[in-house]
C-alpha positions in Angstrom: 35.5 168.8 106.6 35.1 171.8 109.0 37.7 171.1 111.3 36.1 173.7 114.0 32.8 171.9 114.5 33.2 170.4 117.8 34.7 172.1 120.7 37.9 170.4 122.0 35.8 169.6 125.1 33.5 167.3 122.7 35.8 166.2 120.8 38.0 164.5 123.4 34.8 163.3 125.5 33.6 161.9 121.6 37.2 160.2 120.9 37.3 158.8 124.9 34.2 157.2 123.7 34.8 155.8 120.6 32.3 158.3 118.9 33.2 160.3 115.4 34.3 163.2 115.8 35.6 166.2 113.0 38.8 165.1 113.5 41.6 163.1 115.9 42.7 165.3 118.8 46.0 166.1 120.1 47.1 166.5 123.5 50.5 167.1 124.9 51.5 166.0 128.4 54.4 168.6 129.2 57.2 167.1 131.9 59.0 169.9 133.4 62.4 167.8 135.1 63.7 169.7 137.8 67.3 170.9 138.0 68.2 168.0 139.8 67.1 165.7 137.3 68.3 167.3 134.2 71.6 168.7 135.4 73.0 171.6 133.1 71.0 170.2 129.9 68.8 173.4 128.1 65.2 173.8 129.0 63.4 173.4 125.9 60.1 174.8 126.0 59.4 178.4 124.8 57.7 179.5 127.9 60.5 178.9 130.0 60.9 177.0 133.4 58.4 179.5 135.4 55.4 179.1 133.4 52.1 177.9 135.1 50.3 175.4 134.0 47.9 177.4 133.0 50.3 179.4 130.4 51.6 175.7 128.9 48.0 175.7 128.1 47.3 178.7 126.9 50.0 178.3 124.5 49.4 174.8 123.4 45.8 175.7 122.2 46.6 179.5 120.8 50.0 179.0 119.4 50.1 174.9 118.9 46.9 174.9 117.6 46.1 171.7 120.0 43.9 170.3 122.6 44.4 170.0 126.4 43.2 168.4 129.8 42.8 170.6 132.4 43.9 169.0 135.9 42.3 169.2 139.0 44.2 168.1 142.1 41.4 166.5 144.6 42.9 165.2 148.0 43.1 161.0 147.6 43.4 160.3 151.3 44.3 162.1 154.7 46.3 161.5 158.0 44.7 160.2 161.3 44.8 163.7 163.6 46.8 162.1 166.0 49.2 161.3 163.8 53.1 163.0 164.0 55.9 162.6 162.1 59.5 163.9 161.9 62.6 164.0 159.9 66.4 164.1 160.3 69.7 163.0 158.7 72.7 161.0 159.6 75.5 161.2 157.1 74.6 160.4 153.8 71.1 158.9 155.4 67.8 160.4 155.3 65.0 159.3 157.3 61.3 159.7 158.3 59.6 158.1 160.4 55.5 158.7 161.7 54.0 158.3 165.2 50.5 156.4 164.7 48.1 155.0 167.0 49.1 151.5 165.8 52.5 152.5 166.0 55.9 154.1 164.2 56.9 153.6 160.2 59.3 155.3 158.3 61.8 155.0 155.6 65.0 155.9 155.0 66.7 157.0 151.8 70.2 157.8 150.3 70.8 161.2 150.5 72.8 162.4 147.5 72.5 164.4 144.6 69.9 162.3 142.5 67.4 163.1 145.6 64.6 165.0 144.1 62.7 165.9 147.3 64.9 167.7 149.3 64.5 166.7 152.5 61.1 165.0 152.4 60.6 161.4 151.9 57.2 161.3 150.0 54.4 158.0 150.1 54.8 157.5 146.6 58.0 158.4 144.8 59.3 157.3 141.6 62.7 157.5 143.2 62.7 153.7 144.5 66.5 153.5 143.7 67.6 155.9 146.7 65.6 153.7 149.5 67.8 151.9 152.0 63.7 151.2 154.2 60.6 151.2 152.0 57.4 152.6 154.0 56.0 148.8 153.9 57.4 145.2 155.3 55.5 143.3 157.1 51.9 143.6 158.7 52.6 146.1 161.5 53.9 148.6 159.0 50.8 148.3 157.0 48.6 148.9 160.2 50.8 152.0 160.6 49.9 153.3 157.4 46.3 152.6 157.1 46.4 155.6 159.8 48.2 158.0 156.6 45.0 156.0 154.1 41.7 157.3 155.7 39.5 158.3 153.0 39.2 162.2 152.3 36.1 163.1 153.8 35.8 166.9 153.7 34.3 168.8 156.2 32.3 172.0 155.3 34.7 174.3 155.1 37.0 172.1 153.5 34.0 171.2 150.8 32.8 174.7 150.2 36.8 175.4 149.6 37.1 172.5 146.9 34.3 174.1 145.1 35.2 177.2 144.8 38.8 175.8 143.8 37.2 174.0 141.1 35.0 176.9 139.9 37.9 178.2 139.0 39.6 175.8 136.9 36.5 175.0 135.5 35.8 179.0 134.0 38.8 178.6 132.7 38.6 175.8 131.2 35.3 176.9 129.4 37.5 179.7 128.5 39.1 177.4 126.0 36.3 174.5 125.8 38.7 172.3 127.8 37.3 169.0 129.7 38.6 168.7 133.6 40.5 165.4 134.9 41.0 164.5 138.4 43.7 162.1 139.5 41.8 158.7 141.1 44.8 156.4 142.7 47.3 154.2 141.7 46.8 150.4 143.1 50.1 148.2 142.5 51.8 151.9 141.1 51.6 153.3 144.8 52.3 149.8 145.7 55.6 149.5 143.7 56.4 152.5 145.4 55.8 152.0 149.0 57.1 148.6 149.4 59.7 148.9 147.0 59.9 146.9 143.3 61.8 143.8 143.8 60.1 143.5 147.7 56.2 144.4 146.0 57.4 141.2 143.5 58.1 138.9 146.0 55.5 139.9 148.2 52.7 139.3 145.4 53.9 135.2 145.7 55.2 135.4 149.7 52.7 137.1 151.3 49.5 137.9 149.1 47.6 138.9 151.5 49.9 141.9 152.9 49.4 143.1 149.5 45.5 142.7 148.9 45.8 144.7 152.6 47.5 147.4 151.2 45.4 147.3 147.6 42.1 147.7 149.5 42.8 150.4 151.9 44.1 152.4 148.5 41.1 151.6 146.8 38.7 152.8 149.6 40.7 156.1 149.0 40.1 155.5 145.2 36.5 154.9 145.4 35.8 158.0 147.7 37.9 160.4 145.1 36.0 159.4 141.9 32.5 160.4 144.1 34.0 163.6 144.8 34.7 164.4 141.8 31.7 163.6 140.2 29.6 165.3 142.6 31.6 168.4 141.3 30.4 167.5 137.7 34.4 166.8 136.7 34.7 164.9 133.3 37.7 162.4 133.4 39.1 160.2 135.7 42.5 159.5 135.6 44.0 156.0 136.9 47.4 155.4 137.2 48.3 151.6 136.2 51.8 152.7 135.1 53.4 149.4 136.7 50.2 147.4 137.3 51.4 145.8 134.1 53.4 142.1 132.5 56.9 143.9 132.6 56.1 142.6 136.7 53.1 140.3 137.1 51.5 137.6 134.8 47.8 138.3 133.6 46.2 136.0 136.1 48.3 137.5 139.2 46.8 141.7 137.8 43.4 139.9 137.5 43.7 138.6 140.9 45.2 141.4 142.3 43.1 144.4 140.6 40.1 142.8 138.7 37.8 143.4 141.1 38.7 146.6 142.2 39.4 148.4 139.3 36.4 147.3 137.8 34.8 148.8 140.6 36.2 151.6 140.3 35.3 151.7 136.7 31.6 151.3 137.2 31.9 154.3 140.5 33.2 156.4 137.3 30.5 155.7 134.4 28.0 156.2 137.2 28.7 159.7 137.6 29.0 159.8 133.6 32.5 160.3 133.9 35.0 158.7 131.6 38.4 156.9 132.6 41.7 157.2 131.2 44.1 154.5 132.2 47.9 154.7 132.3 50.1 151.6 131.0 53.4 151.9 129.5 55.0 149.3 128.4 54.5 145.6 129.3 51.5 145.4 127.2 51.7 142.2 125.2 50.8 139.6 127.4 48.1 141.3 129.2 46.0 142.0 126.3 43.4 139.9 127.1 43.0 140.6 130.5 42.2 144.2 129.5 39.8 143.5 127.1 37.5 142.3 130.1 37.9 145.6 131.8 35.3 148.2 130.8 38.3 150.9 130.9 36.8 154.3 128.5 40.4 154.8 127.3 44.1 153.8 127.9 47.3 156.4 127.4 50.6 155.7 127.0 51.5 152.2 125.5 55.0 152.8 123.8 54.5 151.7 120.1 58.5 151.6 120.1 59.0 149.1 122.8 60.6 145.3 121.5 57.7 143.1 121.0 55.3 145.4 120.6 52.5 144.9 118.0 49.8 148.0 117.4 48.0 145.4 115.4 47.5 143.1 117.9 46.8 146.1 120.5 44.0 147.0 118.2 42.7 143.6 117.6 42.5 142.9 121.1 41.8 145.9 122.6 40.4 148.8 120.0 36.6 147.7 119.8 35.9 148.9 122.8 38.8 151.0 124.0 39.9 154.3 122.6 43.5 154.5 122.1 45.8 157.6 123.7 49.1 157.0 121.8 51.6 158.7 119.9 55.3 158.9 119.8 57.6 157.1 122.0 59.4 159.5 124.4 62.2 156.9 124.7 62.2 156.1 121.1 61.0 158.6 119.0 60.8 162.1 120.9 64.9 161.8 121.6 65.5 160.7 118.3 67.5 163.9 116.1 65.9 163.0 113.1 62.6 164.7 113.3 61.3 162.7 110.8 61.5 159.1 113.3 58.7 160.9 115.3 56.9 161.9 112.0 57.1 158.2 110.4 55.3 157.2 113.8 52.4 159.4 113.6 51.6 158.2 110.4 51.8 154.4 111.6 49.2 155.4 114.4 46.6 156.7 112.0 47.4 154.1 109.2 47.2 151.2 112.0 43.7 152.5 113.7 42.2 155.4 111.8 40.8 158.4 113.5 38.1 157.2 115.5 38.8 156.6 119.0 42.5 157.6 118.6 43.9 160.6 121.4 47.4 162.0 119.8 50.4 162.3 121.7 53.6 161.9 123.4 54.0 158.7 124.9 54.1 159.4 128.2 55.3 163.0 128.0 57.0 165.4 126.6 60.2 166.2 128.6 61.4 169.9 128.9 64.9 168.6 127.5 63.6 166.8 124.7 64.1 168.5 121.0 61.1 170.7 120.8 61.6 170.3 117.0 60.5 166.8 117.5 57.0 168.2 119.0 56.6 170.8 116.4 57.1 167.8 114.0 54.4 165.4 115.5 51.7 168.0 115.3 52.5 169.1 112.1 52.4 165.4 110.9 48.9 165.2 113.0 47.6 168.1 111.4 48.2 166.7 107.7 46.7 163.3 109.1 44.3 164.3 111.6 
C-alpha cells in the first residue's frame, strides 16, 4: 500500500472518524516538566529545553517520520472589568485573593519547593496537594467566581487579532498538512481543581447543587469557545475529562453531573463539522457504558497498563462508534528500561482493534525525562504495524 496517499491532515480527521485510511497514524504528545518538577534528572529530547513548539513539530514529522496536532490557544472565559486581585506571602503561605462585585475569594497555598507557579496561584492547577484554601466552598465563593467565568466575547479588535493569530498557525500547519485543535474546557477537571479533590467528592453527595452551579457557568464558557473556533474553520475540539471519570464518581453520578452538557457540547462541535477528542485516563471500567451513549468523535489516553483494565472490553463497549487514541502507558510502559515492554504494547493495540479508527501514542504524554529510546521504539514498532 502507498503509505503517502493521504495527507496527515486526512488521515487523522479519517481515523477521528472511524473512516479507512492508508494507514494508522501516530501522534506524540511531548510534556516538557519544568525544573521544578524534574529536579537534576537529564532532559531527554534532542531539541533541548528551548525549543518551540513549533520545532517539536517540525522534528516529529521530518526526522520521526510522524503525525501532529497543531494547538491553538483560544481564550475560554474572561474577568468582570471591575474585577481586582492581589497577591502576597506570609511565611511559608502563599495567597490570592480577588475583589468582585459579589465579593472577595482567594486561595491560599504552601509555598515550598514543589510550587510550580512561582508566585501565582492559577484557577486550575494540577497542584491540588499545596492548597491550604481551594478557590471554591460554599455559595458566596461561587458567586465570586462567576465574575472570573464570563464567556469570551471578543470585541473587534480582539476578533480581528484572533484571526490573524490563527492565520498563522494555520499556514503553517498546511506547511506540513497538519489539522488545528483548540482546547474547549474541562467540567468536573476544572472542578477537581477549584474546589479541591476530596472537597469536589463530598460536594457531589452534600451539596449537588453548588456543583451543577459551578458545571454550568463552565460550560457556558465551553459552549462559547467551540463557536469560536469553528467560526475560524479550526478542525478538533479538545475536551478535557481527565478526572470526570469512576476512579471518583459512579456512572450515574457523571451522567447526572455531565450528560447533558457534554452532549451539548458535543452536538455545538459536529455542527461546525468539527470533531472531539476527549481526555480520560484511567478509571475507565465501570463507565463504559455510560460513554457509549455519548456521541464523543474520539477518546485519548485510557492507560492499557492500569489493574483491571480490559482493551477488549473497551473495544466491545466503546470501538463501534468511537475511534481509539491509545498507545503506551507513560506510567507503565514509557518508564519501563526494557524497550521492548513499550514495543510488546504496540503490538497488543493493533492486534486488539486493528488499524481503523486507532490514533497511536503515548498515553498521556511523553515526558522530557522519560527514555527517549522508549519513543524511538514505539514508532518503530508502529511503523512495522501501522
Amino acid at each position: 500500500m502507498n503509505h503517502n496517499k493521504m495527507s496527515h491532515k486526512e488521515r487523522i480527521m479519517a481515523a477521528l472518524g472511524k473512516l479507512e485510511t492508508d494507514y494508522s497514524p501516530c501522534i506524540v504528545n511531548y510534556h516538557n516538566l519544568s525544573k521544578v518538577v524534574r529536579g537534576n534528572r537529564k532532559v531527554n529530547f534532542p531539541w533541548g529545553e528551548n525549543a518551540s513548539v513549533q520545532e517539536q513539530i517540525r522534528y516529529s514529522v521530518d526526522e520521526l517520520g510522524i503525525s501532529q496536532i497543531v494547538d491553538f490557544s483560544i481564550p475560554i472565559r474572561r474577568m468582570h472589568k471591575d474585577v481586582k486581585w492581589k497577591t502576597w506571602k506570609e511565611n511559608n503561605l502563599l495567597y490570592k485573593q480577588y475583589e468582585t462585585p459579589a465579593g472577595s475569594v482567594r486561595a491560599v497555598v504552601e509555598f515550598d519547593r514543589y510550587w510550580t507557579h512561582g508566585d501565582d496561584i492559577p484557577l486550575s492547577t494540577d497542584w491540588t496537594a499545596n492548597f491550604k484554601e481551594p478557590w471554591i466552598e460554599n455559595e458566596q465563593d461561587l458567586e465570586c467566581i462567576k465574575y472570573l467565568f464570563i464567556p469570551w466575547e471578543p470585541d473587534h479588535t480582539e476578533y480581528m487579532n484572533l484571526k490573524e493569530s490563527y492565520k498563522k498557525t494555520k499556514d503553517f500547519a498546511e506547511q506540513y498538512g497538519l489539522p488545528i485543535a483548540a482546547y474547549a474546557g474541562g467540567g468536573l477537571t476544572i472542578g477537581l481543581q477549584m474546589f479541591l479533590p476530596e472537597k469536589l467528592c463530598f460536594k457531589t453527595l452534600e451539596n449537588p447543587e453548588l456543583v451543577h452551579g459551578f458545571l454550568e457557568m463552565e460550560h457556558k464558557c465551553n459552549l462559547r469557545t467551540i463557536e469560536i473556533a469553528g467560526d475560524l474553520g479550526i478542525d478538533i475540539i479538545k475536551r478535557n475529562g481527565f478526572y470526570e471519570s469512576s476512579d471518583f464518581y459512579s456512572p450515574q453520578m457523571l451522567e447526572d453531573f455531565l450528560g447533558r452538557r457534554l452532549t451539548e457540547e458535543i452536538n455545538k462541535t459536529h455542527q461546525y463539522d468539527m470533531k472531539m477528542i476527549y481526555t480520560l485516563h484511567t478509571g475507565i471500567m465501570p463507565m463504559l457504558d455510560y460513554l457509549n451513549h455519548l456521541d464523543i468523535d474520539c477518546i485519548f489516553g485510557i492507560d492499557i497498563a492500569f489493574p483491571g483494565v480490559s482493551l477488549e472490553k473497551i473495544k466491545e463497549k466503546l470501538f463501534h462508534n468511537k475511534a481509539l487514541f491509545t498507545g503506551p502507558s507513560s506510567t507503565h510502559h514509557l518508564w519501563n528500561p526494557d524497550p521492548d515492554v513499550t514495543r510488546k504494547s504496540v503490538r497488543t493495540i493493533y492486534e486488539t482493534l486493528g488499524k481503523t479508527g486507532v490514533i497511536l501514542g503515548p498515553c498521556v504524554s511523553m515526558h522530557n525525562i522519560m527514555p527517549w529510546g522508549n519513543l524511538l521504539a514505539m514508532i518503530d514498532e508502529w511503523k512495522k504495524l501501522r
